[in-house]
C-alpha positions as CSV (number, residue, x, y, z in Angstrom):
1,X,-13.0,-29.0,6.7
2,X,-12.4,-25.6,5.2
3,X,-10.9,-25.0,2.1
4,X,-7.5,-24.0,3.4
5,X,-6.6,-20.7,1.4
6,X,-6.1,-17.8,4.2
7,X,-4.2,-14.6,4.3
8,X,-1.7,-14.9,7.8
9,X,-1.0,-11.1,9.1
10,X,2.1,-10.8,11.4
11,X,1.3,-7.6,13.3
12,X,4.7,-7.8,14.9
13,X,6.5,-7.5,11.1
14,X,4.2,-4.3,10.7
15,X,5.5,-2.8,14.5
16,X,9.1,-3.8,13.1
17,X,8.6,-2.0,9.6
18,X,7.7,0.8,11.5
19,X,10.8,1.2,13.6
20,X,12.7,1.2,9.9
21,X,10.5,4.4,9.1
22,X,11.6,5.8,12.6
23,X,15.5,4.8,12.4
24,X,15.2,6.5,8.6
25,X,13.5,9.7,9.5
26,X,14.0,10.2,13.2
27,X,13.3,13.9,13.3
28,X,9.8,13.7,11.3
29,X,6.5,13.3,12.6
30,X,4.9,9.9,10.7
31,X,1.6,9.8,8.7
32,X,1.0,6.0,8.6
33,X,-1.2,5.9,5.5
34,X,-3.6,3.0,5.6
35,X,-6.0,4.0,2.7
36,X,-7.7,0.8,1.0
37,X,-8.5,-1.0,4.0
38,X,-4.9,-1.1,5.2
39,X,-3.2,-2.0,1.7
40,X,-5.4,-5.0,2.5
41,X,-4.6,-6.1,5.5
42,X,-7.3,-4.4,7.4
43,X,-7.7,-0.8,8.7
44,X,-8.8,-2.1,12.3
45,X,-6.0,-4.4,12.4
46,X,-3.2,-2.2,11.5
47,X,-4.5,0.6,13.2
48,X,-4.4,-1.1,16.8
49,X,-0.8,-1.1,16.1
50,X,-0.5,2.4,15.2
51,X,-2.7,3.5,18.2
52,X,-0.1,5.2,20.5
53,X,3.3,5.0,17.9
54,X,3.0,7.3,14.9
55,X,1.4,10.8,15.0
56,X,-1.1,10.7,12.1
57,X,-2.7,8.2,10.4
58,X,-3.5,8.6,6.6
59,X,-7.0,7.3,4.9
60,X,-8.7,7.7,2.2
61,X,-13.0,7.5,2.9
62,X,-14.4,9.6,5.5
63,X,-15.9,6.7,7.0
64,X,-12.8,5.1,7.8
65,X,-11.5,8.4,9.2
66,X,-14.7,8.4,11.5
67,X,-13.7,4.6,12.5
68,X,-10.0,6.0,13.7
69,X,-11.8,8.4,15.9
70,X,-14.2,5.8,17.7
71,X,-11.0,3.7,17.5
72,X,-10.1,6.1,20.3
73,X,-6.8,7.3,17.9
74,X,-6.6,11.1,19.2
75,X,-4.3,12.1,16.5
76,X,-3.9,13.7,13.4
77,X,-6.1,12.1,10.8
78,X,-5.9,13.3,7.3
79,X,-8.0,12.4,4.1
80,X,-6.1,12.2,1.3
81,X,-8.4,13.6,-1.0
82,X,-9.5,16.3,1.3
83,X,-13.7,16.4,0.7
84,X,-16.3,16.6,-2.1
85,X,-18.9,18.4,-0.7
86,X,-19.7,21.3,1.8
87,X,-21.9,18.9,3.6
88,X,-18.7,16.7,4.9
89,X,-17.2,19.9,6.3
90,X,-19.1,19.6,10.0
91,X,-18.6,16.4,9.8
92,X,-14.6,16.8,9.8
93,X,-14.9,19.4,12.0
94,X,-16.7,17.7,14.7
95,X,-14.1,14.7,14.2
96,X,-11.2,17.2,14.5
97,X,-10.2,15.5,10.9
98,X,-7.3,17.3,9.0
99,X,-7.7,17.9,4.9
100,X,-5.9,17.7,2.0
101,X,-6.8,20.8,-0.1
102,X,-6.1,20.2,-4.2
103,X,-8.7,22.4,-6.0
104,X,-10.1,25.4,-6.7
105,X,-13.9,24.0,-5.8
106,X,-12.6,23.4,-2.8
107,X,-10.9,26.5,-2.0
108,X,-14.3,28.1,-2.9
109,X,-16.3,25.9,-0.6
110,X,-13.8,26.8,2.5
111,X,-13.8,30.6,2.3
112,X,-17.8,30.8,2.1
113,X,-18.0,28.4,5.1
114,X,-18.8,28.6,8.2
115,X,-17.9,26.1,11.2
116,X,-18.1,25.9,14.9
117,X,-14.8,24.0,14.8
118,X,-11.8,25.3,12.8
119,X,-9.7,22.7,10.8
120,X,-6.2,21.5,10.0
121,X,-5.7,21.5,6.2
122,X,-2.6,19.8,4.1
123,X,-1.9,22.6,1.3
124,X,-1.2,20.3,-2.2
125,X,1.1,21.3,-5.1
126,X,1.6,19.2,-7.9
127,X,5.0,19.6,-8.5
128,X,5.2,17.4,-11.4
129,X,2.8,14.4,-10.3
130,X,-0.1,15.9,-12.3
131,X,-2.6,14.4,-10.5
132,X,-3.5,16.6,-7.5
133,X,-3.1,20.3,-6.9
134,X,-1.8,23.4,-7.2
135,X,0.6,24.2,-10.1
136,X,3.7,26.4,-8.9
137,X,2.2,29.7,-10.1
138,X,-1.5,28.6,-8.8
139,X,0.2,27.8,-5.3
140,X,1.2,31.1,-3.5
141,X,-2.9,32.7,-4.6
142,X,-4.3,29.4,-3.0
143,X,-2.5,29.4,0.1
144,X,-3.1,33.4,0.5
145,X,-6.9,32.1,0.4
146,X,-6.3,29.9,2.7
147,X,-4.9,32.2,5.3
148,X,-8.0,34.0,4.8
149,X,-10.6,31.3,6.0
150,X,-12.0,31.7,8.8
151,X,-12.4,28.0,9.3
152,X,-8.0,27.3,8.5
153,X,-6.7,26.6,11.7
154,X,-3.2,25.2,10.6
155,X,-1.4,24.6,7.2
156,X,0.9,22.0,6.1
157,X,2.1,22.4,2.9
158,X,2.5,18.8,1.1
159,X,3.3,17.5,-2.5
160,X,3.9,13.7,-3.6
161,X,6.8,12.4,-5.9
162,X,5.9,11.1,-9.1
163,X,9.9,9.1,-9.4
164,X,11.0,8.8,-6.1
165,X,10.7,5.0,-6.5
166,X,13.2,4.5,-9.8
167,X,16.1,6.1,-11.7
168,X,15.0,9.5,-11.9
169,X,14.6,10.6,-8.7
170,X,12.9,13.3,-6.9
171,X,15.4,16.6,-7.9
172,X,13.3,17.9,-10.8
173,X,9.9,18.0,-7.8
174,X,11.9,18.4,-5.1
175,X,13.6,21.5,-6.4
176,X,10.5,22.7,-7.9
177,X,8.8,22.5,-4.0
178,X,11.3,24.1,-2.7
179,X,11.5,27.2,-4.9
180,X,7.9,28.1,-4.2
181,X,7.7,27.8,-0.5
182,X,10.7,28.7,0.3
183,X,10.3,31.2,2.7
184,X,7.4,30.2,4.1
185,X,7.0,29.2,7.5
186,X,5.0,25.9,7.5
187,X,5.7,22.4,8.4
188,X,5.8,20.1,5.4
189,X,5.4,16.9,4.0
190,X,6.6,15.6,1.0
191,X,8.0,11.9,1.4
192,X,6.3,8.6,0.8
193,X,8.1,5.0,1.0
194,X,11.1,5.5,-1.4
195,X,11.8,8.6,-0.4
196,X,12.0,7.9,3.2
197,X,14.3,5.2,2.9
198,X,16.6,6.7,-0.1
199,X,16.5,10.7,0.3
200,X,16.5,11.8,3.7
201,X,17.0,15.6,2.5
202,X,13.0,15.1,1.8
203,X,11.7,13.6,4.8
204,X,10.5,17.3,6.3
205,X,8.5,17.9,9.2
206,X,6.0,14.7,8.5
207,X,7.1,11.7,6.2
208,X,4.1,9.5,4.9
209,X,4.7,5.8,4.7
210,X,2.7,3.5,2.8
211,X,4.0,0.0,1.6
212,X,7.2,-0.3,3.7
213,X,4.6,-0.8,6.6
214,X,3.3,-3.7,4.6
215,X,7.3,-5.0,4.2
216,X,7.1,-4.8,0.8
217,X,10.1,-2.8,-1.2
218,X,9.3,0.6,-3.3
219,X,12.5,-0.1,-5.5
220,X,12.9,-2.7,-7.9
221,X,16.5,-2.2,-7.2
222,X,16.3,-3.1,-3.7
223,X,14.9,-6.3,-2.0
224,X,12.4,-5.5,1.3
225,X,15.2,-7.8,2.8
226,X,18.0,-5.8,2.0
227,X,15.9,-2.9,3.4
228,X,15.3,-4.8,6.7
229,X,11.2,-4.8,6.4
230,X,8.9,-8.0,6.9
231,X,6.3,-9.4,5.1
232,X,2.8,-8.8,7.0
233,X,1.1,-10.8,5.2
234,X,1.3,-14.3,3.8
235,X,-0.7,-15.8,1.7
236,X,-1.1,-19.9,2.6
237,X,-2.9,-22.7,0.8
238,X,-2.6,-26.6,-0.1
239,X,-1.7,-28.7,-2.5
240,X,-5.5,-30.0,-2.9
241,X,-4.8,-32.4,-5.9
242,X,-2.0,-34.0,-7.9
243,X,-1.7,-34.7,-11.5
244,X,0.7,-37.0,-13.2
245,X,1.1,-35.8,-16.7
246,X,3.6,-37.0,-19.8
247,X,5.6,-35.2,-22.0
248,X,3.7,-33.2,-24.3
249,X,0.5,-33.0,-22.8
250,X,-1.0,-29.7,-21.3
251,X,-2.6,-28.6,-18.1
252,X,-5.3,-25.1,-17.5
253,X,-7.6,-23.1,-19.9
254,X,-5.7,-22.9,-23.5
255,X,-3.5,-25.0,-23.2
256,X,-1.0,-22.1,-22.7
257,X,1.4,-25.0,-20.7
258,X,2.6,-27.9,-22.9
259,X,5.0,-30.3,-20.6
260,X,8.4,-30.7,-22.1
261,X,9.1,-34.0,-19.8
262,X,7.2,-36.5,-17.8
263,X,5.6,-34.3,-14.8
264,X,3.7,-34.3,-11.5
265,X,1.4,-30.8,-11.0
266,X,0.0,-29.9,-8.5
267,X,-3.3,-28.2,-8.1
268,X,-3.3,-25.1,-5.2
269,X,-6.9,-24.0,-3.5
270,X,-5.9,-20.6,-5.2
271,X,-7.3,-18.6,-7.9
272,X,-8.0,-15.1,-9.2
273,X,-11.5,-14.9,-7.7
274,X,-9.0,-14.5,-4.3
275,X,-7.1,-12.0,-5.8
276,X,-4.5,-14.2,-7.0
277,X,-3.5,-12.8,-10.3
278,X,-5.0,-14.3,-13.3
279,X,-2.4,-12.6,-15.6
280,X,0.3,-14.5,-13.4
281,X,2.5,-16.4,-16.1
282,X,3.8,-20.0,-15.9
283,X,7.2,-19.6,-14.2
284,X,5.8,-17.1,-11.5
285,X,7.5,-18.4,-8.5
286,X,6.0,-20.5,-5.4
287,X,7.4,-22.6,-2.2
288,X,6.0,-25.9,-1.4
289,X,7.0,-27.0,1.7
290,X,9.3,-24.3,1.8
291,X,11.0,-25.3,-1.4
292,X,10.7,-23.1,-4.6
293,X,9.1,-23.7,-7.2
294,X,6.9,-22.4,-10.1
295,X,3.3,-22.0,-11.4
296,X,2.4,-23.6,-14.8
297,X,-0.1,-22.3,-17.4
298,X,-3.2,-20.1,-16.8
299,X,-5.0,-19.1,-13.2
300,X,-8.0,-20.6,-13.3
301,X,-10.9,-18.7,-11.1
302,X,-10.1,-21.0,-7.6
303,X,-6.9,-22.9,-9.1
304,X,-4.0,-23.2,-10.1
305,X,-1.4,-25.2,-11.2
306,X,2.7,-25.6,-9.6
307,X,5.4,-27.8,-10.4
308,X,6.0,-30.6,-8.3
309,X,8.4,-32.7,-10.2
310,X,11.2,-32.2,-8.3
311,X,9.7,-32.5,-5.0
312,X,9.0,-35.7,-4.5
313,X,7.7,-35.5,-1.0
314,X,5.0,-32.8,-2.2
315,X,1.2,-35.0,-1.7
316,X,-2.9,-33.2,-1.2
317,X,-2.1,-31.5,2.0
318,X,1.5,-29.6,1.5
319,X,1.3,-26.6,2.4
320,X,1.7,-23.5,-0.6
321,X,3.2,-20.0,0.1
322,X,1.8,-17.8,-2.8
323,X,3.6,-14.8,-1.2
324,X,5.2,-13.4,2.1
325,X,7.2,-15.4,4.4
326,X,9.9,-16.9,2.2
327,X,8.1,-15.8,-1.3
328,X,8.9,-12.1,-1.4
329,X,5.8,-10.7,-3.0
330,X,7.6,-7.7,-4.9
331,X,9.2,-11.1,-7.1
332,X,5.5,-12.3,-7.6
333,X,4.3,-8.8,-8.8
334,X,6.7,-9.0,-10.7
335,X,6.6,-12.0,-12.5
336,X,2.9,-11.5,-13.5
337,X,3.8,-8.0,-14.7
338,X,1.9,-5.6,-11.2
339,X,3.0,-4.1,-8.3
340,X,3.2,-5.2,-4.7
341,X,0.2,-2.9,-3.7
342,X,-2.2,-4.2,-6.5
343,X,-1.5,-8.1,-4.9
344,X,-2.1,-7.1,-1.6
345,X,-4.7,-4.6,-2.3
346,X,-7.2,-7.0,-5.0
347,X,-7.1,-9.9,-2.2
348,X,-10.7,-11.2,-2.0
349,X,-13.1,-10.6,0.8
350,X,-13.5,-14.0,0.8
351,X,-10.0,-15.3,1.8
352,X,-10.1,-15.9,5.6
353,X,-7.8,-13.7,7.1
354,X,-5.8,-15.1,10.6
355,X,-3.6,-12.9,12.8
356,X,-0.3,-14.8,13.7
């Protein structure tokens, strides 16, 4: 028998996430971004869904741009980081690939190059993100440049909030955006998750959603629930041993869990070599057999420890949701101090992975 750990993907609760992004922004094109190998779900599997229903697809590697195409996805397909080198400019051409553009290297490469295939390019200002491109008083010379290549076919002009996702908000970028390219007569795309689902004013002519997809919430506010998104993927083991321990004796490396009563633990088929997270602290929360309960001391490699004290009917074999269907995975991030996407992104290659 196989050790019982694998990673169930509901394709359905991804097609379902997806009609949320359309109800929200109904009059935007969508840019389903599946960078990192689908959040970690898998770029195949989440693009067969996508294949016919949105009108762009967002990735991050060239290669897995290339893998759309032969996909047979027709659409727009942009890379996020635009290129690095002149050499990957046929390449995009011939595979009628759209680019972000963020630099000045790159703006450099574009005008002195030559293609038998003109491209789409996504414009970038940093509005206040200060990670990737233009600064307001860069922006207007860079998309003047632009216009000048004889390889631009079209430009979108794009930015990416920075606060859309907490108290702040997005008025400081958004107003900033809008005072430069105002005027300008180019479709746009600004909005990611949180702002699709909380400021429709942004959503523009493209809106690019990431973890909703995945059903997993943006807001720590707001429960995926409450925003009417699924969980794609759960994360399954077993209870694979149990321990009877007394008060006062501890369980895992350190010692970090001392029992305050008489206690049954269980051991899970789980660990951080899976992408589990070994900074997960005792209290993170688990079901067992659908019931709640918690994780005690530290996350051993390919183990570790739950409650079962007050489930009696818990034995080697129960079934363990680590996250997804019933265990929102937003409350697990949380508990061990992450995000959503770092959980679903760090799971291990070797976790079998089972479509549902």
């Amino acid at each position: 028998m196989s050790r019982p750990l694998q990673a169930r993907i509901n394709l359905s609760a991804f097609d379902r996430n997806l009609h949320v992004v359309r109800r929200c922004a109904p009059e935007s094109k969508i840019m389903a971004v599946i960078k990192a190998n689908g959040y970690g779900h898998g770029l195949k599997r989440v693009a067969q869904v996508l294949i016919g229903n949105v009108d762009g697809i967002a990735v991050l590697a060239l290669e897995d741009a290339i893998c759309l195409r032969e996909m047979g996805f027709r659409k727009s397909i942009l890379l996020l980081e635009g290129f690095f080198s002149a050499d990957e400019l046929p390449i995009i051409a011939d595979h009628h690939l759209s680019i972000v553009v963020h630099n000045q290297i790159q703006l450099e490469i574009l005008s002195q190059a030559w293609l038998p295939k003109k491209i789409d390019v996504f414009l970038k200002m940093n509005s206040g993100m200060n990670r990737l491109g233009f600064k307001a008083d860069a922006f207007h010379e860079a998309l003047s440049i632009l216009k000048s290549c004889a390889v631009i076919h079209n430009i979108t002009l794009m930015t990416h909030f920075a606060t859309a996702d907490d108290e702040k908000g997005i008025s400081v970028q958004f107003l900033s955006f809008n005072s430069v390219v105002q005027g300008l007569h180019h479709m746009r795309c600004l909005a990611n998750s949180a702002a699709i689902l909380r400021y429709p004013d942004s959503h523009g002519d493209w809106v690019r959603p990431g973890i909703m997809l995945y059903g997993s919430s943006p807001f720590i506010d707001k429960s995926a629930e409450e925003l009417g998104l699924q969980p794609v993927m759960t994360l399954i083991s077993q209870i694979i041993a149990v321990q009877s321990i007394q008060k006062g004796e501890s369980v895992g490396y350190g010692a970090t869990f001392v029992a305050d009563r008489d206690m049954r633990v269980g051991i899970v088929a789980c660990g951080y070599a899976d992408g589990y997270p070994r900074h997960a602290p005792t209290g993170t929360p688990v079901l067992v057999l659908g019931k709640r309960t918690r994780t005690l001391g530290r996350v051993s490699m390919d183990m570790l420890h739950v409650d079962l004290t007050d489930i009696a009917q818990a034995q080697v074999g129960s079934e363990v949701t680590l996250w997804g269907d019933g265990m929102s995975i937003d409350e697990v991030a949380r508990a061990a101090g992450t995000i959503s996407y770092e959980l679903l992104c760090a799971l291990a290659p070797r976790v079998p992975v089972v479509e549902i």
